[in-house]
DRENNUNU-817563 format. One record per atom (N, C-alpha, C): x, y, z. Coordinates in steps of 0.001 Angstrom, whole numbers, padded with zeros to 6 digits, always signed. Each point is the difference from the previous one (the first is absolute). Layout:
N
X:X; Y:Y; Z:Z
...
//
This chain:
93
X:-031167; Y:+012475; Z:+010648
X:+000714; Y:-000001; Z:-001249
X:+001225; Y:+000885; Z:+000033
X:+000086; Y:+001147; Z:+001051
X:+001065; Y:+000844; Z:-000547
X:+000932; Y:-000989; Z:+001066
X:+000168; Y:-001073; Z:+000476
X:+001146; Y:-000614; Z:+000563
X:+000778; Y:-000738; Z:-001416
X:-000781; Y:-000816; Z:-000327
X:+000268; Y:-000973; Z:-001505
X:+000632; Y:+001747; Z:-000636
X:-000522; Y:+000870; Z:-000758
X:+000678; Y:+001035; Z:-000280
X:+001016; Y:+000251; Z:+000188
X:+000343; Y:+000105; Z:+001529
X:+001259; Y:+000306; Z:+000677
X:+000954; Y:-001185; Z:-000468
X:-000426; Y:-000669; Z:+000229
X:+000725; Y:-001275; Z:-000082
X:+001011; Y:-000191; Z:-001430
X:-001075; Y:+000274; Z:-000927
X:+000095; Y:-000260; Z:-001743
X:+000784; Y:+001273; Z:-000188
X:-000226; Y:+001376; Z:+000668
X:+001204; Y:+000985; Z:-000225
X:+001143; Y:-000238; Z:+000328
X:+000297; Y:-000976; Z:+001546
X:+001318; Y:-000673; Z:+000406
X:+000785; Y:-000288; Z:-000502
X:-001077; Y:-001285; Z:-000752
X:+001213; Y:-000844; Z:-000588
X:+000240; Y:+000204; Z:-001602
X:-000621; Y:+001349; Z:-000971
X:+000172; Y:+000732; Z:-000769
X:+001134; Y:+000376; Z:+000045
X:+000415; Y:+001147; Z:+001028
X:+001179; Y:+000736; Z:+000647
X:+000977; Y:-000936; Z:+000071
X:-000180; Y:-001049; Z:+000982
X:+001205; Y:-000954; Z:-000004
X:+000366; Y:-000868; Z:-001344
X:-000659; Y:-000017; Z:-001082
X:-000477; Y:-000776; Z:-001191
X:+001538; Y:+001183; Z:-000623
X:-000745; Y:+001070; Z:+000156
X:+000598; Y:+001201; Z:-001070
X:+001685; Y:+000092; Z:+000733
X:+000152; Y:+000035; Z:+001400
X:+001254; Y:+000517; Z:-000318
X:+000920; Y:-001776; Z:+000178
X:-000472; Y:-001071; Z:+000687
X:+000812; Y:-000956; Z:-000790
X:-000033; Y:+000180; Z:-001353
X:-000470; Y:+000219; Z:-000763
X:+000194; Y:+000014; Z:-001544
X:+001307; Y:+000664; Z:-000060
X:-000171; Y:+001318; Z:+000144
X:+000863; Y:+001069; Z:+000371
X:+001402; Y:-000268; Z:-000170
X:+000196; Y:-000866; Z:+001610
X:+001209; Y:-000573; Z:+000395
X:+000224; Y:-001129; Z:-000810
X:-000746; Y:-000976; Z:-000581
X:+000631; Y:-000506; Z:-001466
X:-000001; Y:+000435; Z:-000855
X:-000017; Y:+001307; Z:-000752
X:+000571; Y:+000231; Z:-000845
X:+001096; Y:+001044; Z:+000173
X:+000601; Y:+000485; Z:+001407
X:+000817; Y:+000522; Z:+000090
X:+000999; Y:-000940; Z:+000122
X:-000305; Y:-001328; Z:+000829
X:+001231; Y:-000613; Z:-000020
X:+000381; Y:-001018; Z:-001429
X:-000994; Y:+000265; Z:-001132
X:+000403; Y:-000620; Z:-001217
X:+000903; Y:+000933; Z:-001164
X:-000740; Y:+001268; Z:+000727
X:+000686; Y:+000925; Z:-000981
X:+001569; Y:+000122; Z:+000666
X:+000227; Y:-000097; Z:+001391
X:+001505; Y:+000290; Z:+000448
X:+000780; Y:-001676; Z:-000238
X:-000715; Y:-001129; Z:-000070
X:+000546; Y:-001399; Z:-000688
X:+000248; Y:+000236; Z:-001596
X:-000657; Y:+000441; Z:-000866
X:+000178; Y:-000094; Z:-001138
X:+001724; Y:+000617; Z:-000686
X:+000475; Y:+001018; Z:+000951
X:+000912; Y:+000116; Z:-000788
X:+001291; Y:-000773; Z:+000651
X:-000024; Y:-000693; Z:+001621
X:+000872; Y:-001484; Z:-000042
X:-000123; Y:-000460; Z:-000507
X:-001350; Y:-000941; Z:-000537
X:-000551; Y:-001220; Z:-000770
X:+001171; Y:+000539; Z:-001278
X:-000302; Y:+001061; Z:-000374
X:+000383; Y:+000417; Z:-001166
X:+002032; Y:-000476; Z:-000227
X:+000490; Y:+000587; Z:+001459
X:+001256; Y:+000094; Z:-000314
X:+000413; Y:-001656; Z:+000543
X:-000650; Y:-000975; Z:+000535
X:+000586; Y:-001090; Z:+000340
X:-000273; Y:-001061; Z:-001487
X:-001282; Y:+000858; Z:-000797
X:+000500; Y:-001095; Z:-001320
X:+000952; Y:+000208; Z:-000645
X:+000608; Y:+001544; Z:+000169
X:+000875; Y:+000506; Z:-001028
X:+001335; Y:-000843; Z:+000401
X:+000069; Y:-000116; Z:+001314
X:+001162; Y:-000548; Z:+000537
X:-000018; Y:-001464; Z:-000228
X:-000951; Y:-000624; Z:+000382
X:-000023; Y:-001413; Z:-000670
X:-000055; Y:+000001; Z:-001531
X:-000065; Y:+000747; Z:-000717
X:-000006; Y:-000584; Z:-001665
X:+001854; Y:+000326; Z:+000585
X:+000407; Y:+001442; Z:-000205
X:+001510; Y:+000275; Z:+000142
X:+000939; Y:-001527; Z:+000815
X:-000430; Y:-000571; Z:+000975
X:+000552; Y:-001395; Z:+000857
X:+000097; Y:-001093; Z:-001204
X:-001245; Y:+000243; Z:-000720
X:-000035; Y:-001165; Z:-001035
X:+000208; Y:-000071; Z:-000734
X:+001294; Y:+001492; Z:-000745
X:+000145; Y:+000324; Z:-001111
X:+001487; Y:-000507; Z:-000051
X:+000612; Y:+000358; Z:+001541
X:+001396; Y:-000469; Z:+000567
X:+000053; Y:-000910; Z:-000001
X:-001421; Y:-000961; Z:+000609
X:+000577; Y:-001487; Z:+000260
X:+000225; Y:-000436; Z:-001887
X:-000720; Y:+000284; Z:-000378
X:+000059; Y:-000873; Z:-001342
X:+001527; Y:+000404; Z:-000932
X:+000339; Y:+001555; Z:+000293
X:+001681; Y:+000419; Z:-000448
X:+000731; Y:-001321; Z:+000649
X:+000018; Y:-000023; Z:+001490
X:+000806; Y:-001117; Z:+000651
X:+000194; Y:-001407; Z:-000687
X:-001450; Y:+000243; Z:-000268
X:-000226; Y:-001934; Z:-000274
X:+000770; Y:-000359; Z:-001224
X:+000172; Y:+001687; Z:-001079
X:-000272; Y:-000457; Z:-001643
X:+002223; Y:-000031; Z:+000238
X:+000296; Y:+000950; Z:+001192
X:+001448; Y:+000048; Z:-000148
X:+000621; Y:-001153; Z:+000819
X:-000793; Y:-000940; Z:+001156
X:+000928; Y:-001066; Z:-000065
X:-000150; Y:-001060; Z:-000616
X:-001196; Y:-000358; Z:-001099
X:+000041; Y:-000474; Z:-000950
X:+000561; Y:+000093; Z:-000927
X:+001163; Y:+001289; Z:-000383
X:+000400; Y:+000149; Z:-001137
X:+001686; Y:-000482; Z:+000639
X:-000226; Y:+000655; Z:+001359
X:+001649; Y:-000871; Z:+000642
X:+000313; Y:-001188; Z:+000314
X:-001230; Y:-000684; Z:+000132
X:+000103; Y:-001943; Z:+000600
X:-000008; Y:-000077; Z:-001563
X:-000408; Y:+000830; Z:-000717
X:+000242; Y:-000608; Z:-001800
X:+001576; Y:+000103; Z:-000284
X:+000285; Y:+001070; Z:+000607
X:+001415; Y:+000192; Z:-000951
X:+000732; Y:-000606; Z:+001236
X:+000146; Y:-000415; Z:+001175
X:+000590; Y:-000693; Z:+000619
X:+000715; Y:-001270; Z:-000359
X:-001612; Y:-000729; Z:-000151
X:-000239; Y:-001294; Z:-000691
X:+000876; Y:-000144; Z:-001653
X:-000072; Y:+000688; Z:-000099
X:+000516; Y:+000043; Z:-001715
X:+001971; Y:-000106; Z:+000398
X:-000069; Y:+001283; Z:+001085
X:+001660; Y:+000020; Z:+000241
X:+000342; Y:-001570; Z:+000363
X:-000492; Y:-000275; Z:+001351
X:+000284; Y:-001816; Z:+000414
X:+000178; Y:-001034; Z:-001529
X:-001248; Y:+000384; Z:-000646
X:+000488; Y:-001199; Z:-000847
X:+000564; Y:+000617; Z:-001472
X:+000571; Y:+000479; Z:+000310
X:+001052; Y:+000601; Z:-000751
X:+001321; Y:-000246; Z:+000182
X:+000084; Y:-000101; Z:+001593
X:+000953; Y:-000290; Z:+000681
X:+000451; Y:-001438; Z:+000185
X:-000861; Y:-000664; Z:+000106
X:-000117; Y:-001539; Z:+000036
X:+000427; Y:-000704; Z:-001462
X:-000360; Y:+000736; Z:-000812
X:+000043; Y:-000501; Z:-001250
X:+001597; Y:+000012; Z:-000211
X:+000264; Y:+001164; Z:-000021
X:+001516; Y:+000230; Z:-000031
X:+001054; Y:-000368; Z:+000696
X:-000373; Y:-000001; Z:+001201
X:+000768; Y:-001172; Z:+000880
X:-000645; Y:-001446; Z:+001079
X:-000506; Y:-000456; Z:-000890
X:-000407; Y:-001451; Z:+000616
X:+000363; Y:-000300; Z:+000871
X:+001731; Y:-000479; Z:-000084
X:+000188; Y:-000021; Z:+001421
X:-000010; Y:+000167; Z:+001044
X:+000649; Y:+001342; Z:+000238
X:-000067; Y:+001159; Z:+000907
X:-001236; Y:-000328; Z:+000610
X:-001070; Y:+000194; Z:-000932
X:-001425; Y:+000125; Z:+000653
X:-000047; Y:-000745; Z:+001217
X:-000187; Y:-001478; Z:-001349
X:+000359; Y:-001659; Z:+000972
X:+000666; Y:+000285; Z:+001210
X:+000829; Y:+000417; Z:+000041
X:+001169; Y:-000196; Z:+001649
X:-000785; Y:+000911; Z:+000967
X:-000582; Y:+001200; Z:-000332
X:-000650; Y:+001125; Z:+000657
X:-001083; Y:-000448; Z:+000487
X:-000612; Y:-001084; Z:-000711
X:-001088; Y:-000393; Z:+000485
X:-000092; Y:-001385; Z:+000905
X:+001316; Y:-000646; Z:-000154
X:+000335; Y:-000964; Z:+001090
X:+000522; Y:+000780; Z:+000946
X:+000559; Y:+000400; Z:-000036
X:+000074; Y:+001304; Z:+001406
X:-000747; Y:+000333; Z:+000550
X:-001019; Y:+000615; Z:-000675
X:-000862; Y:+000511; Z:+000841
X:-001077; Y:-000909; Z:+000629
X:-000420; Y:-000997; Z:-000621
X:-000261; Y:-001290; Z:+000620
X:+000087; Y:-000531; Z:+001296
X:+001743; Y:-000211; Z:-000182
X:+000870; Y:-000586; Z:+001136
X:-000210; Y:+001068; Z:+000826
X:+000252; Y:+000987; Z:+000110
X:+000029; Y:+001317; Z:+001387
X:-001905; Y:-000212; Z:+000169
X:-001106; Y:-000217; Z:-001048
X:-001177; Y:+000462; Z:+000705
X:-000263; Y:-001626; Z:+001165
X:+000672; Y:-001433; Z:-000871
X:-000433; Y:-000903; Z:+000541
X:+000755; Y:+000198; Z:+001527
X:+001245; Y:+000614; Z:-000297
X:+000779; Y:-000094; Z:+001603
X:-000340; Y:+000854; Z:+000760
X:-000814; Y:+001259; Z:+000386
X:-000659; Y:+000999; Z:+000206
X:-001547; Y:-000795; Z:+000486
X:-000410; Y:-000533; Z:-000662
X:-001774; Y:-000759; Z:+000109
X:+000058; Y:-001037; Z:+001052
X:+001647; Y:-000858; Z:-000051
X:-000022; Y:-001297; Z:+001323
X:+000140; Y:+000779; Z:+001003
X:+000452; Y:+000815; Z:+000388
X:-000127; Y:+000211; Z:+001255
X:-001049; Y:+000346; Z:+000762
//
């Protein structure tokens, strides 16, 4: 019996200090864990500034163009057969 003993003290010891070593390496993770959410909320706070400001510029872009169009029809018209003609002569080759 004192082998089984030996044995059951073994893997006690080895029981206790793996424990050990996971909770040292949770306690030295917890405060990355900690700073990589901070940084991902902060990433996702930017992306959404980005998103809300070129939405407000493809808005006021859009508004300038047909603002522009409105006021000069023509102009537009010719600008846009132009640009036509140069993309179709540009595309045959």
């Amino acid at each position: 019996m004192a082998k089984g003993n030996s044995t059951h003290q073994t893997t006690d010891k080895v029981a206790q200090s793996l424990h050990g070593a996971v909770d040292t390496a949770a306690s030295r993770a917890a405060p990355a864990e900690e700073k990589l959410r901070q940084e991902a909320n902060e990433a996702a706070a930017r992306l959404r500034e980005g998103r809300e400001y070129a939405r407000s510029r493809s808005e006021e872009m859009l508004g300038n163009v047909t603002g522009y169009v409105r006021e000069n029809p023509l102009t537009a018209l010719g600008l846009a057969f132009a640009a036509g003609t140069l993309f179709s002569a540009l595309t045959r080759r």
